[in-house]
Structures are given as C-alpha cells and as structure tokens.
FIBA-215888 format. One record per residue (C-alpha): x negated, y, z negated. Coordinates in Angstrom, 3 decimals. Layout:
BEGIN
      east     north        up
         X         Y         Z
...
This chain:
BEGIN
      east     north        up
     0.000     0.000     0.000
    -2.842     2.158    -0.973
    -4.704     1.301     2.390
    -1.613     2.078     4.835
    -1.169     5.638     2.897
    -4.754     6.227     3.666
    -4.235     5.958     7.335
    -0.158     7.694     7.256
    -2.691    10.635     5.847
    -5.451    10.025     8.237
    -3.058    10.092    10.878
    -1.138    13.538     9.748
    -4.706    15.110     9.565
    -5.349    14.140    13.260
    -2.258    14.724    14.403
    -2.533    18.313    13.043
    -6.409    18.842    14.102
    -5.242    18.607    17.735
    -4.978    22.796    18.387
    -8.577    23.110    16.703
   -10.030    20.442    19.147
    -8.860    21.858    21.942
    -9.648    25.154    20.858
   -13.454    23.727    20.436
   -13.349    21.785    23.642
   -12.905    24.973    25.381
   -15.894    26.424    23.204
   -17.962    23.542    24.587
   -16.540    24.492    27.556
   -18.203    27.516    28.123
   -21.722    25.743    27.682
   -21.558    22.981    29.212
   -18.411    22.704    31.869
   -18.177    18.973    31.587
   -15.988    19.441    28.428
   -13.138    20.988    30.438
   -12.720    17.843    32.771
    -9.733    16.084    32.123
    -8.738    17.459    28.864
    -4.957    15.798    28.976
    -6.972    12.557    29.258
    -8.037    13.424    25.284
    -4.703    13.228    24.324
    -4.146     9.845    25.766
    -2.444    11.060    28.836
    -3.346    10.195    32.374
    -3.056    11.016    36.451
    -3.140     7.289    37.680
    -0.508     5.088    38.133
    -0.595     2.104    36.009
    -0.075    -0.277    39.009
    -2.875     0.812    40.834
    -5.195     0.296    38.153
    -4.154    -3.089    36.124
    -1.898    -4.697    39.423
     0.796    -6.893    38.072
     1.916    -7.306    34.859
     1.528   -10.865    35.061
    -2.909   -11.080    35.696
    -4.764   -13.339    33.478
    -7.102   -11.332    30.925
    -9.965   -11.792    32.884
    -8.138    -9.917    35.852
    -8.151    -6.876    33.312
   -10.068    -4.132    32.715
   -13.129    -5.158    30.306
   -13.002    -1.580    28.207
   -16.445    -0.141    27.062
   -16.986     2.933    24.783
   -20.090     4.376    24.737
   -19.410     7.581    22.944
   -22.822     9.572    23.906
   -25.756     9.694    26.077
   -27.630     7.249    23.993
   -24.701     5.163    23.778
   -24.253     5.104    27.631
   -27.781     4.476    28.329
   -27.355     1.178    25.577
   -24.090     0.486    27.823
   -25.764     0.385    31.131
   -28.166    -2.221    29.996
   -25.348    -4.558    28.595
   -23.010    -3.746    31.649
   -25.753    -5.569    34.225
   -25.704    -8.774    31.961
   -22.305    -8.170    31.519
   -21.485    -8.095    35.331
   -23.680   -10.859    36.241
   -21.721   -13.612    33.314
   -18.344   -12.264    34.302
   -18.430   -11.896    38.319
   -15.718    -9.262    39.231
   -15.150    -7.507    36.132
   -13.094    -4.321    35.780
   -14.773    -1.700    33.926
   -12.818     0.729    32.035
   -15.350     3.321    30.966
   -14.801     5.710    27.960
   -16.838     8.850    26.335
   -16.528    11.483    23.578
   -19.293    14.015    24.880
   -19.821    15.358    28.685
   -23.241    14.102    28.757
   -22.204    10.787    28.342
   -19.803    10.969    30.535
   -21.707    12.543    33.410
   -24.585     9.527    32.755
   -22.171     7.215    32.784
   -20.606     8.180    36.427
   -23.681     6.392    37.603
   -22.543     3.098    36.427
   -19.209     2.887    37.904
   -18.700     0.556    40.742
   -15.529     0.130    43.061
   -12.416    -0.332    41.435
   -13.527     1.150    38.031
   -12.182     3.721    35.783
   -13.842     5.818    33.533
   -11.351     8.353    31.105
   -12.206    10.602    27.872
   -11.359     8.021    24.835
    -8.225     9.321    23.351
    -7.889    11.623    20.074
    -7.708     9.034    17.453
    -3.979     9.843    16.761
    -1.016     6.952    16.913
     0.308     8.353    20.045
    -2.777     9.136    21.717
    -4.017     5.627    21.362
    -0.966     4.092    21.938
    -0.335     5.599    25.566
    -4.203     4.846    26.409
    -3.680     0.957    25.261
    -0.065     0.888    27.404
    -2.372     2.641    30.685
    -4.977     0.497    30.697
    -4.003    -2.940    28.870
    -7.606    -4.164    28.419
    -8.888    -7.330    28.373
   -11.167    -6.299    25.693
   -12.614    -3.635    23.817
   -16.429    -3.249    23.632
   -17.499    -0.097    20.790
   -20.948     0.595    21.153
   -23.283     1.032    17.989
   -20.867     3.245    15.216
   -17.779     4.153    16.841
   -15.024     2.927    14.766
   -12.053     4.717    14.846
    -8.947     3.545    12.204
    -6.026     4.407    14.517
    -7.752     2.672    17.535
    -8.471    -0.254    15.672
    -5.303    -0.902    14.187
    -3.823    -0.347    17.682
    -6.006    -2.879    19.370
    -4.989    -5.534    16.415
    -1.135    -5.078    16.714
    -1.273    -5.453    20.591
    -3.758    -8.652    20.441
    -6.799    -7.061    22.080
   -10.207    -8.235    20.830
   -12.155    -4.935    19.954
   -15.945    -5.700    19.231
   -18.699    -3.241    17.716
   -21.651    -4.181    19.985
   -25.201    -3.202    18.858
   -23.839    -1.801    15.912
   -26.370    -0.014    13.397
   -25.278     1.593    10.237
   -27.628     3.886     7.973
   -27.518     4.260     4.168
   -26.213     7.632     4.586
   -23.210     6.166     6.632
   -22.449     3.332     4.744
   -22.380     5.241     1.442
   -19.324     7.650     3.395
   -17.574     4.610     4.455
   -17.513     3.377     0.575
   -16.425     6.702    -0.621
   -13.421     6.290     1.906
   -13.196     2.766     1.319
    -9.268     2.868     1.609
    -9.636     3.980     5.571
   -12.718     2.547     6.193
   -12.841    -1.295     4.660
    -9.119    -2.143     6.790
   -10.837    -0.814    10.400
   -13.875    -2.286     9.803
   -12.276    -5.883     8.612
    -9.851    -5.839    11.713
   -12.729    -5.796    14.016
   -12.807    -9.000    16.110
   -16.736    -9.155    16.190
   -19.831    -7.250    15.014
   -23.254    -8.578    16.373
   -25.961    -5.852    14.712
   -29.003    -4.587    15.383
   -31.108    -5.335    12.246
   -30.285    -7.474     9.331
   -30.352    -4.204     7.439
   -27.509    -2.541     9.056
   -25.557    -6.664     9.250
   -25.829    -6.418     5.161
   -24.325    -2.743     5.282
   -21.844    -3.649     7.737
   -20.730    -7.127     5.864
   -20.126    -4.659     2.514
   -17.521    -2.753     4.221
   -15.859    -6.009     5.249
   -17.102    -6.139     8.990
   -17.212    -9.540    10.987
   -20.722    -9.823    11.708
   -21.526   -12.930    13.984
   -24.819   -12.489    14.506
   -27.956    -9.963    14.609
   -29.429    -9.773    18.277
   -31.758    -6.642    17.937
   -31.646    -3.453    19.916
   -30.054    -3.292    23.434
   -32.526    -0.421    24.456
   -35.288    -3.230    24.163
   -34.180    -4.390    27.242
   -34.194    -1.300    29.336
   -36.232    -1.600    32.579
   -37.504     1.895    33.836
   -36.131     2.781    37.427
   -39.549     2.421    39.810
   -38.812     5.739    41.389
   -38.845     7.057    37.743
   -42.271     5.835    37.166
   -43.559     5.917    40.404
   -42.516    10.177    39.603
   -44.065    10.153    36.465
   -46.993     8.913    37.670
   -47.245    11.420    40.558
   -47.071    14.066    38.211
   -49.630    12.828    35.424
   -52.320    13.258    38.144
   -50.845    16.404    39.309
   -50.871    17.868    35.325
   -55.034    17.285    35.464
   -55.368    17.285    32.035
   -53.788    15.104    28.899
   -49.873    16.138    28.727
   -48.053    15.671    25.108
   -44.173    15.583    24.924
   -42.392    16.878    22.114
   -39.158    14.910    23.478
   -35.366    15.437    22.415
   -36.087    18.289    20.183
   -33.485    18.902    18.037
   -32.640    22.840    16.801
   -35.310    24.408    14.727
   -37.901    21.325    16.018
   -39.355    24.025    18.716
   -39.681    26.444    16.390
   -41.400    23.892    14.008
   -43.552    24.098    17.044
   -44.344    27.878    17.868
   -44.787    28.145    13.873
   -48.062    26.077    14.291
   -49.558    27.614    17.069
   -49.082    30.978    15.712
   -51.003    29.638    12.999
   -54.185    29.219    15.021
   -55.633    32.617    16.037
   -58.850    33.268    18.141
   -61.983    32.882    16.431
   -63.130    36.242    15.438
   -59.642    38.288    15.759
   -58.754    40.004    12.253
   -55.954    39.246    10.364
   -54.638    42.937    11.251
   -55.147    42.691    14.774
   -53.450    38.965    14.861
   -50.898    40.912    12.401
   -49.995    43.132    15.012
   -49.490    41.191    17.945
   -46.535    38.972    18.421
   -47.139    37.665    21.737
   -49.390    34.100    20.983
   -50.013    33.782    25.035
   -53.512    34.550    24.650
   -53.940    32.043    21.050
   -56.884    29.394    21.950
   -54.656    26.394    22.643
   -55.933    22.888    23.030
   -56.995    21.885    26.076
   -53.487    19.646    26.750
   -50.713    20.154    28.531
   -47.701    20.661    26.780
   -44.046    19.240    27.729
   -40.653    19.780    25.785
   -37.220    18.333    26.035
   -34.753    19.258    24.724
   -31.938    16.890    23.226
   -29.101    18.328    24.218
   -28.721    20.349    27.568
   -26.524    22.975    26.312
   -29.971    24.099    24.304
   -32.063    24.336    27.427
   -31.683    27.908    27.673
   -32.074    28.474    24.215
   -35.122    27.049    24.023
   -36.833    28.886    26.854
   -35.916    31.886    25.631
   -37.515    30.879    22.255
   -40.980    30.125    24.326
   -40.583    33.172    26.524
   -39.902    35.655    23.951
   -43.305    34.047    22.034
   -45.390    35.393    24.989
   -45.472    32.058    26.519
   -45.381    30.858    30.419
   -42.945    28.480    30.463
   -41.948    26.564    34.016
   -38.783    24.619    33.770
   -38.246    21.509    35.485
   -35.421    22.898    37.373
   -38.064    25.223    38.854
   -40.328    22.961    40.233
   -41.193    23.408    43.708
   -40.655    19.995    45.467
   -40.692    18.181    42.393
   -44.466    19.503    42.199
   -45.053    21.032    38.455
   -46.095    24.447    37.638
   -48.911    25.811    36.029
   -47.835    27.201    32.711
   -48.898    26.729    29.220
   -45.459    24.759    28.206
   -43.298    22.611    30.823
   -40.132    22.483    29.773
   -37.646    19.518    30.918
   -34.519    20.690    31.813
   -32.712    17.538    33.568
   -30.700    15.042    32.500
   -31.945    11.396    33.023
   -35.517    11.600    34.133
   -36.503    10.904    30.184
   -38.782     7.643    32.140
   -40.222     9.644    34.069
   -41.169    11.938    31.376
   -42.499     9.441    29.238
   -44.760     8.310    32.111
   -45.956    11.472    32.610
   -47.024    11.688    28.885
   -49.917    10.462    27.425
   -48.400    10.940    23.603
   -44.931    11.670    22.283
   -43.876    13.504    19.483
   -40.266    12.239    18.996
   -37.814    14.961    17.971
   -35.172    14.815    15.126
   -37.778    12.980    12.724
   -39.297    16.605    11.935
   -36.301    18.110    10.647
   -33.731    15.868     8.335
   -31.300    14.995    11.337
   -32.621    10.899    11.459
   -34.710    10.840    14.410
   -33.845     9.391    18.149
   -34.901     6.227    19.164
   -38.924     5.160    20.503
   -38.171     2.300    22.292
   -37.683     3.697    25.816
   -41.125     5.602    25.511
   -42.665     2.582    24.479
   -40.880     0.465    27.261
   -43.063     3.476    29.594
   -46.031     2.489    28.021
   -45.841     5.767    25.912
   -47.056     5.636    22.233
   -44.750     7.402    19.827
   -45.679    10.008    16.831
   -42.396    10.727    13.996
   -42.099    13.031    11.027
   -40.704    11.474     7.980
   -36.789    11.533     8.796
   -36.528     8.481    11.363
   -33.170     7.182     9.089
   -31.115     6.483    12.208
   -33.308     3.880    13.966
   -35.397     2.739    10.389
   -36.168    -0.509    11.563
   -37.024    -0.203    15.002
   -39.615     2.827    13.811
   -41.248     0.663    11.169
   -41.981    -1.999    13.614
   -43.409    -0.275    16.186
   -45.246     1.420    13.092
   -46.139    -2.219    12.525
   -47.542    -3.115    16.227
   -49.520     0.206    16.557
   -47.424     1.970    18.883
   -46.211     4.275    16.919
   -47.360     6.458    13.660
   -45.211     8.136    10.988
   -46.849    11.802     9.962
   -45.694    13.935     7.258
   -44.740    16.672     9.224
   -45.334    18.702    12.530
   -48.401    19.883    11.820
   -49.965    16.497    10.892
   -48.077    14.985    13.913
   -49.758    17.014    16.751
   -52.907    16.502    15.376
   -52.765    12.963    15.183
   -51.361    13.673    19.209
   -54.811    15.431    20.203
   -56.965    13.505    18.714
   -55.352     9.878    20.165
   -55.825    12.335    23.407
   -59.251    12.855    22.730
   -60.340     9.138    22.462
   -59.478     7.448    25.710
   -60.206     3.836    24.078
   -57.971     4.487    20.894
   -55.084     6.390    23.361
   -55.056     3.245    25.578
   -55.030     0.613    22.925
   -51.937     2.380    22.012
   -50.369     2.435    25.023
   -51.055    -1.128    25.488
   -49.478    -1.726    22.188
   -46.217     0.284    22.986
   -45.861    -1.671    26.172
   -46.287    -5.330    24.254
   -43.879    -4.144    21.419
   -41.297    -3.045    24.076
   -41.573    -6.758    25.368
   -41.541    -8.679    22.545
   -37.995    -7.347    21.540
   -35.647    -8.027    24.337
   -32.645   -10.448    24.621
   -29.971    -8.044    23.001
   -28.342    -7.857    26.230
   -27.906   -11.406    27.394
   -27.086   -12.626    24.238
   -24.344    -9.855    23.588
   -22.766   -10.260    26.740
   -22.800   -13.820    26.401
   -20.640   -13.550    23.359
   -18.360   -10.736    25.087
   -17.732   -13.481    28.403
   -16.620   -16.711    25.820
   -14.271   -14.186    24.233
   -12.983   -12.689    27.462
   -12.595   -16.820    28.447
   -10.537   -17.450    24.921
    -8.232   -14.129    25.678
    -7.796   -15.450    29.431
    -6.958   -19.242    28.383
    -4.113   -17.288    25.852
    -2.837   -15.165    28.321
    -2.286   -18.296    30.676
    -0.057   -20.491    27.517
C-alpha cells in the first residue's frame, strides 16, 4: 500500500512537471536545436501510423520491434556495440530506438537501418508511457546502464513485455538515493525481467535494491572496434601535429579552467611578479613543447570554451576550422565535432580524462585505451570505479591527485618514448583482454525474445 502511494505521488509530480520540461526543452533548444525535434513525441504522442510500423496485430514477438533505450551519447555508443551482436543472433530484427538528450539521438541516427524507428522516450507519466507501449508494442525492452524509470516499468509488467537493464552499473552515490526512496525505487527495480551488470560491485548494489541480476558480463565499451577511417585520420594528423599532442578529453565545466589556472602559474623565467601581475594575456607564457588538444563533453559548451581560451590570450583553431581536415597551427586545438573521439584518441599520445578533476565521477577510458591511448584521472573516477582501477592495474592508466599532478605525469610519459610506448602497449592489451559483453548480452536478449515469441504463438 505504501509502495503504490509512492508511485500515485510520483506520478502527480510528473504529471505536473510537464509545463517546466517543456519550458526547459525549449531552453535547450536555443543551444543545441536537436531538443526541439519532435517534442509531442516526449509526451508519448506520435506522427506514424501504427500499421505501418508493427503490421498486423496478429505477428509473433519476434516480428516486433526489439526496443532499445540508450538515454545519452555514452549510452548510444554502448548500444551500437550490442546492436551488431544483436542483429547478427536475431536476423531481421526491428529496432525501435529511444533517447533522452539530442546528442544521443543525433549519434544514434547512424545506427538505424531500413524499417527502423527511432522516437524521444516518453515523459515518465502513466499516459505518456501508456500511448508509447500501445504505438509500438515491443517485443522487448532493452534499458541501457541506469535508466530505470517507475512508470515505464510498471507499464512494461502489466502489458507482459520483458524490460531488461543491460550493462547496468550503479555507484555508491546512486544506490544510497535509491535506498532513501526505497518505496519507488525497490518495486521498479524488482519488476525488471533481467539485469546482467558490469562489475560485481555494481551486481551487489543492484541485488540490494531487489534487482534480478543474472549475470555480470563486464563493460560493453570493451568491445568497441575503432572505425579504420577514424584511425587511419588520427593517424594522418599525429604526423601532421610534429610534435607530442596531449588531450584533455570530455572536459566537463570548470575542467578548462582547471587548465588555464596552471599555465598561468608558469611565467617566463626572469619576468617580475609585477610585470606577470599586469598582464593577463598568458600567449607569450613558456609552454611545453606539446601540442595541446581539448574536447569538450558536451557540444553545447564548445563555444564556451573557446571563448575561455581566446579571452586568455590564446590561439585556439577549432576543429570545425580545419582546412581539409588539415590542423592548424595554434597553441590549443580544440575539438569541436561530435563522433571523431577515435580519431582523437589516435591522434594523442596521452589523455587527461575529464570529469575525474572536478567531483562529477569521471567518463569512461576504455575507448582511448581500445586506440592504443594511455589514460591520466584526477581522484573523482566514481562512475566507472572498476574499469579505472583496472586499467590502473595493467599500466594503462594512472590516478593523480589533481590537474596539476596529472599534466605533469602527461609530459613527462611524453618525454620518455620507451615508458610512453610501454603504455600504449598496455592500454591496447587491457582493451583486449575485456571483451565479450556484447555477445554474451545479446545472447541472453535473443533466448528471451525466443521465450516471448513461443508465448505469443500459444
């Protein structure tokens, strides 16, 4: 009784949120235009006829769509790598494709093939989720990592669809929110059909709250496999960049200015504190002989961030600037695309992985190390703990106190060949010794899709 009030209350708060998220979709909006696509589609309402989409009301489950949400970029780019397993066990799938943010969604565009559908999951409110389940009528429902949603769930178990949390991680910090709201939380999380986790750390967390964890396969991003042309760019540009390049990658806000702080700390030998004093502009501070590179996390910040580097007194030649994809000289380079991280990573002979230097968890190493890339982090890597402290482990990657300890542990792997590519060796082994997430997940996804078909048949 206690549990379904939770969720009557849950359900009055989202019902009521609904003016404030479109009011901050249209402040999105105005940053990044994706967010105005489709809007009705958040509120579980669509264009397409539901015959052209599912056919007859009478198709087996494995004639239906096989739904995937992959909430974020990160997300998508886990989703791709299950979707080509997934595709090759169940031979003329249906992909129903679903996102929260407009990067994801724009990423995940690339993965559609003919006679897939890809929609904005809907607001997590009864009717919302209720007019995307009678649309679509999946087969089954595939969450990636942390998305669990209470009204979704619920939805999914009244109308018998199987709704698995694939790759599914779960930090302290997250698991201690879902005990505080144990009476919303422990009923979505036990209604799941399947959880198959990433570490044995986040299967303990996620048995706590009640989940059904049936197994711990590792991370899906182990089995990434860099696009050639990627590399192949990334290569071309290393020998272009004639000198070492470091990447502070998917910089989170305040991270770049983490940066600047520590160059404006080193001054010419021989200026005076006065005369350093009085000028702002650190163009002319004796920088070491590398190459610099930054990208951003999010693209909404890409403008931001040059500014930031501009108004420093620092040439600054954007990506999107490059002159037939040939870079341009400037004392920072600053990545301004969306999917070319491999290519960036190839490019770099050292990363310094944003979000670990300020207390927002860190991003995940194993695509750099998949490029051959070693890894540096601050001390905040709580998002992707266990995949950090193995690489830690194997000697591709090295946890630093801070910024300042992290670039210098950078230049000086730069400035011993042998030591920089023992590393990169070591990033490239650890990458490989990981994988099998994929098959293994979508095996599990193609006997339940089997079970769902052989009830739909009785």
């Amino acid at each position: 009784c206690t549990m379904s009030f939770a969720r009557a209350l849950y359900s009055a708060i989202t019902w009521g949120a609904q003016p404030l998220l479109r009011r901050k979709l249209r402040r999105r909006a105005r940053a990044e235009p994706g967010y105005a696509v489709a809007v009705h589609e958040r509120f579980g309402r669509y264009a397409q006829p539901l015959d052209s989409l599912v056919g007859h009301s009478g198709m087996d489950a494995l004639g239906r769509f096989v739904w995937v949400h992959a909430v974020s970029l990160g997300e998508t780019r886990a989703a791709a790598i299950l979707l080509r397993e997934l595709r090759a066990q169940v031979p003329g799938m249906r992909l129903l494709l679903t996102h929260g943010t407009a990067t994801g969604r724009a990423e995940g565009e690339k993965l559609l093939q003919p006679g897939d559908v890809q929609v904005w999951l809907p607001w997590d409110t009864p009717g919302a989720v209720a007019r995307f389940l009678r649309q679509f009528r999946p087969a089954i429902g595939v969450l990636m990592e942390t998305e669990v949603w209470p009204n979704l769930i619920a939805a999914c178990q009244r109308r018998g669809v199987p709704l698995v949390l694939a790759n599914a991680r779960l930090n302290d910090k997250s698991w201690r929110g879902a005990r505080r709201l144990a009476p919303l939380a422990l009923p979505a999380y036990r209604a799941l059909t399947a959880v198959w986790a990433q570490s044995q750390a986040d299967a303990e967390r996620l048995q706590d709250l009640g989940a059904p964890v049936r197994g711990v396969f590792g991370n899906l991003k182990f089995d990434v496999v860099p696009e050639p042309a990627q590399i192949e760019m990334g290569q071309r540009w290393r020998m272009l960049a004639g000198r070492p390049v470091v990447m502070l990658a998917s910089s989170r806000e305040g991270e770049e200015a983490m940066w600047l702080e520590f160059f404006k700390s080193k001054r010419p030998v021989g200026q005076s504190d006065q005369a350093q004093a009085a000028s702002k502009n650190i163009a002319n501070v004796t920088l070491p002989e590398v190459q610099w590179l930054i990208v951003p996390r999010h693209p909404n910040r890409f403008d931001e961030v040059a500014r930031l580097l501009q108004d420093a007194g620092l040439r600054v030649a954007r990506r999107s600037a490059w002159q037939g994809d040939v870079p341009v000289a400037a004392d920072v380079w600053l990545g301004d695309s969306i999917g070319e991280m491999a290519a960036y990573y190839t490019l770099a002979d050292v990363v310094l992985l944003g979000g670990s230097f300020a207390p927002l968890g860190g991003q995940n190493l194993i695509e750099a190390a998949a490029c051959g890339c070693p890894v540096v982090v601050g001390p905040h890597t709580f998002n992707f703990a266990e995949a950090t402290e193995l690489a830690c482990e194997a000697g591709a990657a090295w946890r630093t106190p801070g910024l300042p300890a992290a670039v210098d542990k950078a230049l000086a792997l730069v400035q011993h060949p042998h030591d920089l590519e023992k590393a990169r060796a070591a990033a490239t082994a650890f990458a490989q010794a990981h994988r099998g997430a994929a098959r293994a997940t979508a095996r599990q996804v193609a006997d339940l899709l089997g079970v769902a078909a052989s009830s739909a048949k009785d």
